[in-house]
N, C-alpha and C positions, 0 to 999 in steps of 0.2 A: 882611483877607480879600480875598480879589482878586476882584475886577469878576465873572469866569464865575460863581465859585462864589454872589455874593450877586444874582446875577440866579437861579440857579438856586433859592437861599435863596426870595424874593420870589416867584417862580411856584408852587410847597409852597404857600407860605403863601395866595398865593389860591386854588388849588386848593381848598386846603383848606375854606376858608370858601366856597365857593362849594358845597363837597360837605354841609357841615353846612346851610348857607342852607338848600340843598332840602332835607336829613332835614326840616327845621323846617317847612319848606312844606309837605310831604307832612303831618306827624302832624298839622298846625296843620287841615288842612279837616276838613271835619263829615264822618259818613258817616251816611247815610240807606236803609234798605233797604226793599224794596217788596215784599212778595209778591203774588202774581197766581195766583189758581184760573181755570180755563176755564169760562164760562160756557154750560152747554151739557151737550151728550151728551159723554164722552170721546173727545177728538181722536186723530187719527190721529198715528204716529208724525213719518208726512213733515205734518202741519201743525204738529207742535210744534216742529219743524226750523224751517219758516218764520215761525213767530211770533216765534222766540228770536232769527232774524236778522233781523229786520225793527226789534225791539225796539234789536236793536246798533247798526243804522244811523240809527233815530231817536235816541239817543242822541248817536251824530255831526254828526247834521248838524243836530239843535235844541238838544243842548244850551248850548250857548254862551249862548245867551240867556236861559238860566233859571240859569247862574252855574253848570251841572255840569262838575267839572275833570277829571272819569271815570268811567267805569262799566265795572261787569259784569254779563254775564245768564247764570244757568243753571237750567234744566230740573232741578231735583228731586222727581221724580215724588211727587203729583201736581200740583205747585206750579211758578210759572217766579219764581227768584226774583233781583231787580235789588238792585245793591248801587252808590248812588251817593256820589261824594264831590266838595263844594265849598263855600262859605264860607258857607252860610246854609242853612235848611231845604228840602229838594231835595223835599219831599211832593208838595207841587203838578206836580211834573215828571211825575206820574202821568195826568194828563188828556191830556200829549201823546202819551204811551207806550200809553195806553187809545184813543186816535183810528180810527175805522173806517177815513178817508180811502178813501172810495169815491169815485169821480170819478163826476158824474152829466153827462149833455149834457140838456139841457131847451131845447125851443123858445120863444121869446119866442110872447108871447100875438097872433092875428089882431089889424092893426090896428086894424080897428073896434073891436073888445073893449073894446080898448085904449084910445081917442076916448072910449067909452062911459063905463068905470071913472073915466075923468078927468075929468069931468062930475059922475058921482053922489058920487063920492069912495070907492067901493065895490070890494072888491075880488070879481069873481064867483065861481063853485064851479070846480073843479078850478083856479082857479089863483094862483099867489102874487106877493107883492110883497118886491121884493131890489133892494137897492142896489150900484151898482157903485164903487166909490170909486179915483180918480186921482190920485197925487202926481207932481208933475214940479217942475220946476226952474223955478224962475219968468225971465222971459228978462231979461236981462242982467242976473241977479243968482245965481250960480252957489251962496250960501249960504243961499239960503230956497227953501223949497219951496213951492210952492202944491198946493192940495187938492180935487177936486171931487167933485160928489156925483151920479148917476146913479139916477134910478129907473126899475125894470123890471118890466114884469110878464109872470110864466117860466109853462107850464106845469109845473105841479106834481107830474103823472106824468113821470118823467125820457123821454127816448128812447132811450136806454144807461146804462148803469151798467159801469164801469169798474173791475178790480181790481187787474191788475197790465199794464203797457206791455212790448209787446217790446224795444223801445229810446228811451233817451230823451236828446238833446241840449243841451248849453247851449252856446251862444255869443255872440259879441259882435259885429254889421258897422255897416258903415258910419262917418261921420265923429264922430258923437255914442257912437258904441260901444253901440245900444240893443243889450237883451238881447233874443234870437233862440231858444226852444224847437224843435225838431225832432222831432214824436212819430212811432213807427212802431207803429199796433197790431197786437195777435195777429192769425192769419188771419181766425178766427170774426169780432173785434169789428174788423174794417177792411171786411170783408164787411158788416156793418150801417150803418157806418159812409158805406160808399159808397153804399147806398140811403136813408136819412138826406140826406145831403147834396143826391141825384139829386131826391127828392123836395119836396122844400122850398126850393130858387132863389128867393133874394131876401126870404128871413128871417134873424132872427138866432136864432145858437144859441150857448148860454152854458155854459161851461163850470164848474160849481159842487164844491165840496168844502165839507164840513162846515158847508153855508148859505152859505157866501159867495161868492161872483160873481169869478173871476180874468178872462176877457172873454168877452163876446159878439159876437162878429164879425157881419156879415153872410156870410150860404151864396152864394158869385157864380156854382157852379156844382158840379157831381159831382165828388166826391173819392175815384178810384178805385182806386187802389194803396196806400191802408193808410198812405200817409205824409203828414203835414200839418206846417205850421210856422205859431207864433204869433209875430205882429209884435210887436202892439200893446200889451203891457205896460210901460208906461214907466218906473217904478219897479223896478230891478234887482234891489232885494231881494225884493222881492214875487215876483220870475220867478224866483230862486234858489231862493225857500221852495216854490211851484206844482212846479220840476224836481227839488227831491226828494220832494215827497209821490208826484209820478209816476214819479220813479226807484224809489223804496222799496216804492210798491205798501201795499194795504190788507191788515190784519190777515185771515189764513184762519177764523181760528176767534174769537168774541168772548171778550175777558180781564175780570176783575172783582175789586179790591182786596179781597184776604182780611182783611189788615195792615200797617201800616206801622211797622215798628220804630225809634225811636229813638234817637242816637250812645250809648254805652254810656256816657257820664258821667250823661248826660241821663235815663239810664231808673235808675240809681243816685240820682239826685234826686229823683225822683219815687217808687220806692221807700220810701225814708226818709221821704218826705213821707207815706206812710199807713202806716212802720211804728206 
């Protein structure tokens, strides 16, 4: 057989196997499906539009870490219903799909307060205690990370509540490549945002999602055109995870697991098991 032909022979045949490999990959993950009723009064058409795209993009940009290799969302009135597929049970992926992600800004408490609480060990009425936690790189050891731990104490009524960003940035500057957010808000909330800031020179205000503390800067002065940039997140991932909850924006209408159906072998086991 001459040379052309058994190169052409030999590429077939990987092809081949490489197109069987994936059938096998494909049939081989689990699928998991999720149904979701709305919690609530029946939504509007345009919120079930944005629940169902919101759900696709948390999908993209979390699921990786919870092992999902794809998804689909569709709106079957009156159900939204998710159909995931990956190598283990995708159930739990439901608590990130169900996340309000409100962005709250809450002022750090007077420092006296403050002095005060740290003394009695007490935390006073209207406000709470939150931890800010820092990973960075330990210096001149570019494979360990070091960890720190920050306590704060936020007012507990927020100062804004945030749903969705008119735009949102991620970048990378300087020599160490830290990661750089770029937020521009809607008119309304950059309009509060600027009296917010005007108001309070030389406090810190914290930027919170679902409890947890991403930073609290110091206010060094009025922020009045709507557009702000955060430095100081030192851990990449972390500024990754923060720029999509505020690229994706928070759920319009609140969701609530009807059901979760099980891979169809799985729910054939379980059957037999109480035929």
């Amino acid at each position: 057989m001459k040379p052309a032909k058994l190169i052409l022979l030999a590429l077939a045949v990987v092809t081949a196997v490489i197109c069987v490999s994936g059938v096998l990959a494909v049939t081989s993950l689990r699928k998991t499906v999720i149904v979701f009723t709305f919690d609530g009064p029946a939504p509007t058409p345009a919120q079930v539009k944005t629940a169902c795209e919101i759900l696709r993009e948390r999908i993209k940009a979390f699921g990786d870490a919870d092992n999902v290799r794809s998804g689909k969302v569709e709106y079957r009135e009156p159900e939204v219903v998710v159909t995931l597929r990956g190598y283990k049970d995708l159930s739990g992926f439901s608590k990130t799909l169900l996340r309000k992600d409100e962005v709250h800004l809450q002022l750090a408490a007077d420092p006296k307060i403050v002095e005060g609480a740290e003394k009695t060990g007490s935390v006073p009425d209207g406000l709470e205690r939150r931890v800010i936690v820092t990973e960075f790189i330990k210096l001149g050891d570019w494979q360990h990370m070091e960890r720190s731990e920050e306590s704060i104490l936020l007012q507990a009524r927020p100062e804004m509540t945030i749903t969705r960003m008119k735009s949102v940035k991620f970048e990378r500057h300087g020599i160490g490549r830290q990661p750089v957010l770029t937020l521009e808000f809607e008119a309304g909330d950059g309009k509060r945002f600027a009296e917010i800031t005007a108001g309070n020179i030389g406090r810190r205000l914290a930027l919170v999602v679902e409890g947890e503390v991403f930073t609290a800067p110091v206010i060094e002065g009025e922020i009045p055109d709507g557009v702000v940039q955060i430095q100081n997140i030192v851990n990449a991932a972390q500024a990754l995870r923060l720029y999509n909850i505020l690229r994706i924006g928070a759920l319009p209408v609140p969701l609530k697991v009807a059901r979760i159906e099980p891979p169809a072998k799985e729910a054939k086991e379980v059957a037999a098991s109480h035929g």
